[in-house]
PyMOL Python script that loads the backbone (N, CA, C, O; Angstrom):
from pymol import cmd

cmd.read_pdbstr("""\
ATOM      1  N   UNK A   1     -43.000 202.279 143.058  1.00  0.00           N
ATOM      2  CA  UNK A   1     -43.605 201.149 142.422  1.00  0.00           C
ATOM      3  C   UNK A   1     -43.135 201.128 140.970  1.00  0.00           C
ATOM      4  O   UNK A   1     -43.048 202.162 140.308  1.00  0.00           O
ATOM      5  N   UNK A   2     -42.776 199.677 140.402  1.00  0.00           N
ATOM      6  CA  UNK A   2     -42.626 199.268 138.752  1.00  0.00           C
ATOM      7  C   UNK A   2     -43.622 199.161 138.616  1.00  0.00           C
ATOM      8  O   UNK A   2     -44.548 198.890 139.381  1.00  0.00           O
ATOM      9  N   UNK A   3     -43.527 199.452 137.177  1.00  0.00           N
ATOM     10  CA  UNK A   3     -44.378 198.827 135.839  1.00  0.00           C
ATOM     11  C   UNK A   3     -43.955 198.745 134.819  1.00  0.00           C
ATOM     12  O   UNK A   3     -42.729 198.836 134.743  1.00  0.00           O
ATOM     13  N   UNK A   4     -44.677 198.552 133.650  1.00  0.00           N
ATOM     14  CA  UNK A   4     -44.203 198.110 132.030  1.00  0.00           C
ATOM     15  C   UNK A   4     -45.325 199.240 131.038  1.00  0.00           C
ATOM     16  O   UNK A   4     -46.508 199.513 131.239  1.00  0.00           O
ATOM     17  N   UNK A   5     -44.470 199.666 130.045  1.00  0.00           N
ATOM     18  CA  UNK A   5     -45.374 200.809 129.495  1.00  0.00           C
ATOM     19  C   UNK A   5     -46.413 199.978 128.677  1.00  0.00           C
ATOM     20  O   UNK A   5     -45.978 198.982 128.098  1.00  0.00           O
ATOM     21  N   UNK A   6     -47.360 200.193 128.599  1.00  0.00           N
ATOM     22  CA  UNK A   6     -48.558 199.305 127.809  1.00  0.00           C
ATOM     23  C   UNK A   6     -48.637 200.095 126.287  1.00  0.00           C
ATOM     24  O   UNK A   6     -48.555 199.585 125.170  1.00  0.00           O
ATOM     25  N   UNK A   7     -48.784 201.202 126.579  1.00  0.00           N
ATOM     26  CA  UNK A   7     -49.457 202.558 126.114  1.00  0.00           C
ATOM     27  C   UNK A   7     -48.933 203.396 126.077  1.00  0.00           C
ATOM     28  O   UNK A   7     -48.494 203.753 127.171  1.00  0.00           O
ATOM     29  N   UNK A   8     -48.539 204.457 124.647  1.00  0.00           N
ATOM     30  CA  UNK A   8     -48.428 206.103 124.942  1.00  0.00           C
ATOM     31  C   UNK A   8     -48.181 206.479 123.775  1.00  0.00           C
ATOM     32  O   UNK A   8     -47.376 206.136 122.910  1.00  0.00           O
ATOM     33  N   UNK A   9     -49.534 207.757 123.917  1.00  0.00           N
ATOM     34  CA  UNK A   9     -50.117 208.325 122.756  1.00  0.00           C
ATOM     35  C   UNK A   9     -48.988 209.629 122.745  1.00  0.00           C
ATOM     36  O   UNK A   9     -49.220 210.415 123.664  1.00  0.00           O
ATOM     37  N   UNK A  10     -48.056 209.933 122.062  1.00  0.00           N
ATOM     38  CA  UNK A  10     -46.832 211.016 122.226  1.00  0.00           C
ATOM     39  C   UNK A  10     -47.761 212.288 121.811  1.00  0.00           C
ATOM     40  O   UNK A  10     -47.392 213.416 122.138  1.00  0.00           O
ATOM     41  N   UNK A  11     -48.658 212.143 121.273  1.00  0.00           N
ATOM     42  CA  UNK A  11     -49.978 213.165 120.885  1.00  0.00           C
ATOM     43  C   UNK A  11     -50.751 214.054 121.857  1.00  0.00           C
ATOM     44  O   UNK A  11     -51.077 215.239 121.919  1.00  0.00           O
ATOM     45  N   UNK A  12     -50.935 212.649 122.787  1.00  0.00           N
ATOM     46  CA  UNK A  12     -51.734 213.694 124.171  1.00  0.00           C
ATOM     47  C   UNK A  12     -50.621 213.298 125.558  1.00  0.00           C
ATOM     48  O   UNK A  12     -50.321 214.150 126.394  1.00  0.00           O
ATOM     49  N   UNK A  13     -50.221 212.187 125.590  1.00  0.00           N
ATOM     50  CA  UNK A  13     -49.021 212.455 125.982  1.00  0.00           C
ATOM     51  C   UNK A  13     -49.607 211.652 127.675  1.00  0.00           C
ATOM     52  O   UNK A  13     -49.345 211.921 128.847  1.00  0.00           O
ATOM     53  N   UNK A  14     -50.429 210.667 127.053  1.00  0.00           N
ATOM     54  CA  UNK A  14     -51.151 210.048 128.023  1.00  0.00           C
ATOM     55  C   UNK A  14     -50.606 208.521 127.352  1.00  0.00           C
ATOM     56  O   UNK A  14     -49.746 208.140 126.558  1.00  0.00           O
ATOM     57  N   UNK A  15     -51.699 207.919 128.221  1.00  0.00           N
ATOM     58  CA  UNK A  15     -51.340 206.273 128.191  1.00  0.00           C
ATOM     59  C   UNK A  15     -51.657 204.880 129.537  1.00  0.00           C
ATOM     60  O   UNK A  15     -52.533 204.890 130.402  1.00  0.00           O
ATOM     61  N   UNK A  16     -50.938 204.151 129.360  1.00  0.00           N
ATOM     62  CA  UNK A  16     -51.248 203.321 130.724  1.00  0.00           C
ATOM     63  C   UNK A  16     -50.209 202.283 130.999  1.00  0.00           C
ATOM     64  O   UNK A  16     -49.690 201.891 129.953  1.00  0.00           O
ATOM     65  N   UNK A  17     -49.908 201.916 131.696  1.00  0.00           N
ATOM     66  CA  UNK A  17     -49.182 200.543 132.004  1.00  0.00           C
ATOM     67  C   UNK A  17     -49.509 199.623 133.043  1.00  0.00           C
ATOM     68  O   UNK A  17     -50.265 199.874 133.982  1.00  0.00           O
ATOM     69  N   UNK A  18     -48.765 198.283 132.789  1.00  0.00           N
ATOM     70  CA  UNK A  18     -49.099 197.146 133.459  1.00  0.00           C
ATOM     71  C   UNK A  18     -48.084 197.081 135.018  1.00  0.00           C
ATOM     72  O   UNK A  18     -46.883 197.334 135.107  1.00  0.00           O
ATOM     73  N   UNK A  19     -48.925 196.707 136.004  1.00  0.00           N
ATOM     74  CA  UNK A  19     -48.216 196.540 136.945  1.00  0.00           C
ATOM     75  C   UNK A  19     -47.796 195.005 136.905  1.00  0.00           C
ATOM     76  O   UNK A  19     -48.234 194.212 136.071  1.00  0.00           O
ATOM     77  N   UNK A  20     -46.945 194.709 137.851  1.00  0.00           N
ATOM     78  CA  UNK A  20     -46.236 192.930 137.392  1.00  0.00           C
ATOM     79  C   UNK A  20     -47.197 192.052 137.656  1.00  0.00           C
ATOM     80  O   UNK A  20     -46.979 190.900 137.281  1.00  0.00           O
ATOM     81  N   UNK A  21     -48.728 192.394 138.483  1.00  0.00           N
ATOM     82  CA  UNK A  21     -49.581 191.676 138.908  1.00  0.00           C
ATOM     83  C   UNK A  21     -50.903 191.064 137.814  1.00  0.00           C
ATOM     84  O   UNK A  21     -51.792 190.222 137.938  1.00  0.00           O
ATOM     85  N   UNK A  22     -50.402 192.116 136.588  1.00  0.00           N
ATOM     86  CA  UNK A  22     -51.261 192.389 135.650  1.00  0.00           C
ATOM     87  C   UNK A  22     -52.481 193.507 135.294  1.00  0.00           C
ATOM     88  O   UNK A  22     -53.219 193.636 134.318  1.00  0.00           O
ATOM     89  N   UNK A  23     -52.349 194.160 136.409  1.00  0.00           N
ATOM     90  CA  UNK A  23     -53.507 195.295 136.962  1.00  0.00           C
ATOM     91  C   UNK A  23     -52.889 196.243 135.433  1.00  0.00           C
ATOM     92  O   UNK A  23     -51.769 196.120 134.938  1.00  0.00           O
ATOM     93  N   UNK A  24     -54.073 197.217 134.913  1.00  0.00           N
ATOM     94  CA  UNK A  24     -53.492 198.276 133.912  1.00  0.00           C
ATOM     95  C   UNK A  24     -54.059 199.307 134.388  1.00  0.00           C
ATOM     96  O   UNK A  24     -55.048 199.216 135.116  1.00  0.00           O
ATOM     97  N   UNK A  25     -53.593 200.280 134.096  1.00  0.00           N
ATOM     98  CA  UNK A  25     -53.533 201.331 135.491  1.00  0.00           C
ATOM     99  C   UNK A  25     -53.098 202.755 134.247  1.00  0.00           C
ATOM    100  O   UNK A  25     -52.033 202.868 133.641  1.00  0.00           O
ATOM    101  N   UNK A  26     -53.911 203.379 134.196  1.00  0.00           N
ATOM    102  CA  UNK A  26     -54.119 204.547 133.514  1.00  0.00           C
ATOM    103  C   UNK A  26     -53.546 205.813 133.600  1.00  0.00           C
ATOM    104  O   UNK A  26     -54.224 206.446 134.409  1.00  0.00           O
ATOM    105  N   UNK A  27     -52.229 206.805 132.979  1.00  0.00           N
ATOM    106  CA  UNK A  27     -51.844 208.056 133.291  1.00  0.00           C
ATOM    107  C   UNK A  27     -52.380 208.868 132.079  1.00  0.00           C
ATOM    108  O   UNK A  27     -52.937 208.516 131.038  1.00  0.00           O
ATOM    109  N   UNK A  28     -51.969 210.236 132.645  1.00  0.00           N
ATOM    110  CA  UNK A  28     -52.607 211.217 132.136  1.00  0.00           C
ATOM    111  C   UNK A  28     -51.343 212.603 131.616  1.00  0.00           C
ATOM    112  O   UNK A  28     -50.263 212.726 132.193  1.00  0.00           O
ATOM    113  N   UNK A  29     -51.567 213.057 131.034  1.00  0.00           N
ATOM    114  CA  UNK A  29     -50.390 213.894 130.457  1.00  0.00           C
ATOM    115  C   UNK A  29     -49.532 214.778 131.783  1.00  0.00           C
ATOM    116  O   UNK A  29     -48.337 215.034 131.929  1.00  0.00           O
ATOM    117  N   UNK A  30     -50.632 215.059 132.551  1.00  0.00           N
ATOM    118  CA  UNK A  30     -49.389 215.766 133.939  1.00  0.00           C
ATOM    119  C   UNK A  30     -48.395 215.199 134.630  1.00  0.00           C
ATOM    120  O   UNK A  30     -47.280 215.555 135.008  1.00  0.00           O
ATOM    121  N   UNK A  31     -49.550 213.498 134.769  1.00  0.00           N
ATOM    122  CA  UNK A  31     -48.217 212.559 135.531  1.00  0.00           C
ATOM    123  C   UNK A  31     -46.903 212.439 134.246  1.00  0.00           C
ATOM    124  O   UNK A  31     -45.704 212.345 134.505  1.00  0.00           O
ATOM    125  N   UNK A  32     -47.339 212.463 133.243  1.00  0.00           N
ATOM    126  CA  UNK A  32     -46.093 212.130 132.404  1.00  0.00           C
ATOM    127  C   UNK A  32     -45.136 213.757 132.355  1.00  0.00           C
ATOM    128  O   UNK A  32     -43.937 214.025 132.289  1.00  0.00           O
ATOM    129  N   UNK A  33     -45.811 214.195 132.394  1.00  0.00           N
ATOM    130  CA  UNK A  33     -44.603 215.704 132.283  1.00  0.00           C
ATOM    131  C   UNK A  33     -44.084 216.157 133.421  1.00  0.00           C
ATOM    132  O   UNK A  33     -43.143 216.951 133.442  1.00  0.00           O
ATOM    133  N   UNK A  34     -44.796 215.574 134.715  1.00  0.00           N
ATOM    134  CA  UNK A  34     -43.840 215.352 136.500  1.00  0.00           C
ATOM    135  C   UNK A  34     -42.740 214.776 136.110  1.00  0.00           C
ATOM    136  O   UNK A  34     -41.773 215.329 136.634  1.00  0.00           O
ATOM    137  N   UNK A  35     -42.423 213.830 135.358  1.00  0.00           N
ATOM    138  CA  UNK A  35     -41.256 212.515 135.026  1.00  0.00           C
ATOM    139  C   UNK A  35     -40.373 213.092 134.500  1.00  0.00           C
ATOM    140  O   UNK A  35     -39.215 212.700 134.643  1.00  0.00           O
ATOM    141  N   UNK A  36     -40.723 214.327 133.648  1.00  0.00           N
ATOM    142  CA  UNK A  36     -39.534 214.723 132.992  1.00  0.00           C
ATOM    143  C   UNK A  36     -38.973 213.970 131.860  1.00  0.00           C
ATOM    144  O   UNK A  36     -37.784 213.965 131.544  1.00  0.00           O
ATOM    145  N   UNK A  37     -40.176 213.167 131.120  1.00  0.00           N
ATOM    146  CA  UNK A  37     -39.632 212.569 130.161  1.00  0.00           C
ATOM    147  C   UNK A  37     -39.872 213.323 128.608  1.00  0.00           C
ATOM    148  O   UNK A  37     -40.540 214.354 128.528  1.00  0.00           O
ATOM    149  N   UNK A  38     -39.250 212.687 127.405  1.00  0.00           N
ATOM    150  CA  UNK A  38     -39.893 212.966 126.275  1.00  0.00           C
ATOM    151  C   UNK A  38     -40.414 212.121 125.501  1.00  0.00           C
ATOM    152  O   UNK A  38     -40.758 212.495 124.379  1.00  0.00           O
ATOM    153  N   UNK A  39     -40.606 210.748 125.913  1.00  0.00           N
ATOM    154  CA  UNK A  39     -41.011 210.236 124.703  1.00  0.00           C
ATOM    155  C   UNK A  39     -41.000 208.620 126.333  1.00  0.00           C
ATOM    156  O   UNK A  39     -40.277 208.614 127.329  1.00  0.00           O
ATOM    157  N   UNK A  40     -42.415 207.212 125.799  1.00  0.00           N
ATOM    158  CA  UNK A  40     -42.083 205.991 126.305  1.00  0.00           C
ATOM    159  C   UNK A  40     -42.343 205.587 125.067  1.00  0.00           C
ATOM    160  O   UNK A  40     -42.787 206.182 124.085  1.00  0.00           O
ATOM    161  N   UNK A  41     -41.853 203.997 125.336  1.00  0.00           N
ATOM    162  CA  UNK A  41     -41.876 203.314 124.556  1.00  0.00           C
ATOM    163  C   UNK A  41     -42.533 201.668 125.156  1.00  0.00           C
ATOM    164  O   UNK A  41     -42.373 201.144 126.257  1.00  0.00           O
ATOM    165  N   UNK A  42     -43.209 201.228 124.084  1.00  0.00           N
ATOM    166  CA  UNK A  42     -43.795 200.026 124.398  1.00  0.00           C
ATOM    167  C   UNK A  42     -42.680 199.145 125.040  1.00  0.00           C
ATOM    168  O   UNK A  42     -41.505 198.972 124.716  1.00  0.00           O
ATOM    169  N   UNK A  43     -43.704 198.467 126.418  1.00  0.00           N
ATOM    170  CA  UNK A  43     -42.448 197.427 127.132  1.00  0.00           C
ATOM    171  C   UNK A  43     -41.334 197.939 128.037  1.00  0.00           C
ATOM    172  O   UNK A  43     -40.577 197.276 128.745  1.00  0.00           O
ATOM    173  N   UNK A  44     -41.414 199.707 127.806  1.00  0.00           N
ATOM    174  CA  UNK A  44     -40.386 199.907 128.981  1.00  0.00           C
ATOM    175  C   UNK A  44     -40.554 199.988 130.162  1.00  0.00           C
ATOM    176  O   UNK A  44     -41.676 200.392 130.468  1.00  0.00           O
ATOM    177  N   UNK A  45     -39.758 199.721 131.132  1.00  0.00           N
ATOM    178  CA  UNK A  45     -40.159 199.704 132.595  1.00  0.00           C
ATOM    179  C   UNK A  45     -39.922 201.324 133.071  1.00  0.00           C
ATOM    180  O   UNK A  45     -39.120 202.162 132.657  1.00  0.00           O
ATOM    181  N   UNK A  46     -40.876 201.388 134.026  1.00  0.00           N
ATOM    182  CA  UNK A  46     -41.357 202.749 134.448  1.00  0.00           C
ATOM    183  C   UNK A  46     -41.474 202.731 135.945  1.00  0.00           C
ATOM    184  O   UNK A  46     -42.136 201.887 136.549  1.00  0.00           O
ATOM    185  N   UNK A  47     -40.630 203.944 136.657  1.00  0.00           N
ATOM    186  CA  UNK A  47     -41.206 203.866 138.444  1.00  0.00           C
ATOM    187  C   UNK A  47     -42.795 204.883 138.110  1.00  0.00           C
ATOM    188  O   UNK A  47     -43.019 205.682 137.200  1.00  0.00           O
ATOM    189  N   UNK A  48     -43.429 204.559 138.939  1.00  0.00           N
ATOM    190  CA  UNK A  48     -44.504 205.161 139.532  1.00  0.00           C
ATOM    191  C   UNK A  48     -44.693 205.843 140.865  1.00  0.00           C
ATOM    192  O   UNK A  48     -44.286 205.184 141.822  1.00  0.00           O
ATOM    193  N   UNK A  49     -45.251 207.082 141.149  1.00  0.00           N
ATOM    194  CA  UNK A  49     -45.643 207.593 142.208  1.00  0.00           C
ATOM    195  C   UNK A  49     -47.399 207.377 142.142  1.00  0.00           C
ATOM    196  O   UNK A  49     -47.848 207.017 141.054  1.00  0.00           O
ATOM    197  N   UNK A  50     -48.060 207.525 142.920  1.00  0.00           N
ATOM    198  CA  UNK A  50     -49.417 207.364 143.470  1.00  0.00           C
ATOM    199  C   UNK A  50     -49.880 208.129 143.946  1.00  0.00           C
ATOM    200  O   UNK A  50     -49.217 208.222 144.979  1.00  0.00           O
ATOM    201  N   UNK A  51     -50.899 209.123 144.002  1.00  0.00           N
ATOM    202  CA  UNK A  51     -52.147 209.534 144.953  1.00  0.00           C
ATOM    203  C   UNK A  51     -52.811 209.412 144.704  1.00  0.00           C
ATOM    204  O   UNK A  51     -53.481 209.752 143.729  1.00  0.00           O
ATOM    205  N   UNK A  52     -52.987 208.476 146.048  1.00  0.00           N
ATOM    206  CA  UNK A  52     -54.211 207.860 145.978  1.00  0.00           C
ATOM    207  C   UNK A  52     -54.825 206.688 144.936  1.00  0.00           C
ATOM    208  O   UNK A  52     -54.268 205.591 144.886  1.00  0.00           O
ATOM    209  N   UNK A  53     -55.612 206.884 144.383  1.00  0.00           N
ATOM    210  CA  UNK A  53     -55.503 205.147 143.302  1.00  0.00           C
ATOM    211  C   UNK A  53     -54.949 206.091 141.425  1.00  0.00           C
ATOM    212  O   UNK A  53     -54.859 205.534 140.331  1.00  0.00           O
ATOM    213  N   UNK A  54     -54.733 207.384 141.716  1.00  0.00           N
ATOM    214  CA  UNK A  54     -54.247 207.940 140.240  1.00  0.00           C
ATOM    215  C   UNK A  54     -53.295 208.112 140.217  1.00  0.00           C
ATOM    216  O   UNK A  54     -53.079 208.761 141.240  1.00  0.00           O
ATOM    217  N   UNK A  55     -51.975 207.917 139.455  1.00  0.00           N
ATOM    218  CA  UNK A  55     -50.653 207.857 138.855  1.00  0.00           C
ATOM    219  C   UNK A  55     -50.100 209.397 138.883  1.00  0.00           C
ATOM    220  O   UNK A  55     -50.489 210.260 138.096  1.00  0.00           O
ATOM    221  N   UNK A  56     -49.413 209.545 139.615  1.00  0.00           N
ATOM    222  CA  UNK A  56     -49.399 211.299 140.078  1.00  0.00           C
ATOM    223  C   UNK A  56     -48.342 211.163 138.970  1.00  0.00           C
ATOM    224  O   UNK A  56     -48.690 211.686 137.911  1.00  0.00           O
ATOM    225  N   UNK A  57     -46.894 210.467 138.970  1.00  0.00           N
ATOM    226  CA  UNK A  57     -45.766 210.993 138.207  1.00  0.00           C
ATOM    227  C   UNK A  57     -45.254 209.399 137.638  1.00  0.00           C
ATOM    228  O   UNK A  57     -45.370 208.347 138.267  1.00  0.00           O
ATOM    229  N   UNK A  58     -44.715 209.565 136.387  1.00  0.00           N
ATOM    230  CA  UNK A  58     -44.385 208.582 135.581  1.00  0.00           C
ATOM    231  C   UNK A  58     -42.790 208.598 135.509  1.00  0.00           C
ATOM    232  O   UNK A  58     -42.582 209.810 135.541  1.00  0.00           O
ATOM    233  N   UNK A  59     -41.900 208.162 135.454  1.00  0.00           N
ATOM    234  CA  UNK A  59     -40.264 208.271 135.325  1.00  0.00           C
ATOM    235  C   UNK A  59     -40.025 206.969 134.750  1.00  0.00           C
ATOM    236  O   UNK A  59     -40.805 206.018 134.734  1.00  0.00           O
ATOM    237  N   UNK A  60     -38.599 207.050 134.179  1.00  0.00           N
ATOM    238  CA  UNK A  60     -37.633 205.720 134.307  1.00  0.00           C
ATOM    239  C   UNK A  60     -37.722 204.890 135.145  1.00  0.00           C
ATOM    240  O   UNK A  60     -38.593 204.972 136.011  1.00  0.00           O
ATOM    241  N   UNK A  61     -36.883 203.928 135.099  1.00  0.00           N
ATOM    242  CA  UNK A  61     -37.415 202.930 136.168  1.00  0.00           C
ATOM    243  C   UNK A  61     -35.470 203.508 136.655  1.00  0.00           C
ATOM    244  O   UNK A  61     -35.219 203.637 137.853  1.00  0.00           O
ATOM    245  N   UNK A  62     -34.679 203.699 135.919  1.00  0.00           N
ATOM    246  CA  UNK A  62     -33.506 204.462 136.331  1.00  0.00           C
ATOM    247  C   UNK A  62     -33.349 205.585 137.098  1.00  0.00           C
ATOM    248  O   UNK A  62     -32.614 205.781 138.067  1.00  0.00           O
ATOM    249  N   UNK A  63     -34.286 206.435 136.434  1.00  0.00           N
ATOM    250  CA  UNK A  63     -34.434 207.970 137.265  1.00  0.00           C
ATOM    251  C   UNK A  63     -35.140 207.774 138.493  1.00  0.00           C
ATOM    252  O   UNK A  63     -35.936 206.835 138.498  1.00  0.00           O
ATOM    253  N   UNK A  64     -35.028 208.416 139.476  1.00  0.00           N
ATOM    254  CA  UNK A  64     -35.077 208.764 140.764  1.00  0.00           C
ATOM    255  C   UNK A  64     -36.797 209.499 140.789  1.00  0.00           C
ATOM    256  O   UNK A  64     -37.019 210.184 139.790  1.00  0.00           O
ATOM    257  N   UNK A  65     -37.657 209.434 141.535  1.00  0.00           N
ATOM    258  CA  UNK A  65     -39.223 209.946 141.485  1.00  0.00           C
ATOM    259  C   UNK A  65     -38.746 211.098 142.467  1.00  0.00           C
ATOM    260  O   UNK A  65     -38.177 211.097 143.559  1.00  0.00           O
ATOM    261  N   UNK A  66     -39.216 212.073 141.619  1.00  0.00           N
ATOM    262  CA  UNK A  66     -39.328 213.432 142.378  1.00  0.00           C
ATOM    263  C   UNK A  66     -39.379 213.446 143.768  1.00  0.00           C
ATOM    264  O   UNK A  66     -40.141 212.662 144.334  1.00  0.00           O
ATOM    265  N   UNK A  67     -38.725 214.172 144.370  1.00  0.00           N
ATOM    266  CA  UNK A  67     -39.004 214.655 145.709  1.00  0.00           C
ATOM    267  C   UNK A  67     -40.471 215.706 145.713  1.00  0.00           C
ATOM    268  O   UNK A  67     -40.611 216.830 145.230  1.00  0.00           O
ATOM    269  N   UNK A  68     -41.436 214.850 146.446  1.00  0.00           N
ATOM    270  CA  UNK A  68     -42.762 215.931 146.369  1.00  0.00           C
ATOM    271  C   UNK A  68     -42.582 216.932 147.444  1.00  0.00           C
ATOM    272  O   UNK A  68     -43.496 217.753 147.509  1.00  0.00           O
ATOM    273  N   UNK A  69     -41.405 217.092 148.499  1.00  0.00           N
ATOM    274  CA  UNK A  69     -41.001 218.172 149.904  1.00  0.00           C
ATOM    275  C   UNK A  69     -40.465 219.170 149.050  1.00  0.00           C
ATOM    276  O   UNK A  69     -40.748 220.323 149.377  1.00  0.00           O
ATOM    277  N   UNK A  70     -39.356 218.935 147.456  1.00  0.00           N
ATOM    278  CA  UNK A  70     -38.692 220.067 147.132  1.00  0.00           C
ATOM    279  C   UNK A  70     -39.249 220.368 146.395  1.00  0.00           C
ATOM    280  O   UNK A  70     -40.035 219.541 145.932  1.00  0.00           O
ATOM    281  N   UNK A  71     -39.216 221.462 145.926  1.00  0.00           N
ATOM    282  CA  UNK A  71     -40.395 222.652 144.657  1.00  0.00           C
ATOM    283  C   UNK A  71     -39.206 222.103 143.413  1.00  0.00           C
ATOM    284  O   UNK A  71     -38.063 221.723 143.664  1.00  0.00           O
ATOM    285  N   UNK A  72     -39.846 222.188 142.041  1.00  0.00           N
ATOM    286  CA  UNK A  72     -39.143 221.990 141.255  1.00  0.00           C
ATOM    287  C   UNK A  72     -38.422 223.101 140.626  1.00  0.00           C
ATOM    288  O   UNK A  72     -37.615 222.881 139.723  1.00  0.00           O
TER     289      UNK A  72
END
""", "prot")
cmd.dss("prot")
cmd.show_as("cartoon", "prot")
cmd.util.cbc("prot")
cmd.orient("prot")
């Protein structure tokens, strides 16, 4: 799943973004450090993983979402 970064506090390393439907949808510093990122920025597009209705992992909308079968 896309989205658009709304939000992100580089502090706690949390935040939220908009899905294209308009829904805003809340992550938390683990999903962002699954992604392997260092830094979003307002307006960028982002893939999403899900469990369940919470934002497991945050990435690029370029980068590829983790394989959850291979160990990292």
């Amino acid at each position: 799943m896309q989205a658009t970064v709304k939000e992100f506090d580089a502090a706690t390393r949390a935040g939220s973004v908009l899905l294209d439907d308009g829904t805003e949808l809340p992550f938390d510093a683990e999903a962002f450090a699954a992604g392997g990122l260092r830094l979003l920025r307002f307006g960028q597009r982002v893939n999403l993983a899900l469990d369940g209705d919470r934002i497991s992992v945050v990435t690029l909308s370029t980068f590829p979402l983790p394989d959850p079968q291979r160990p990292s």
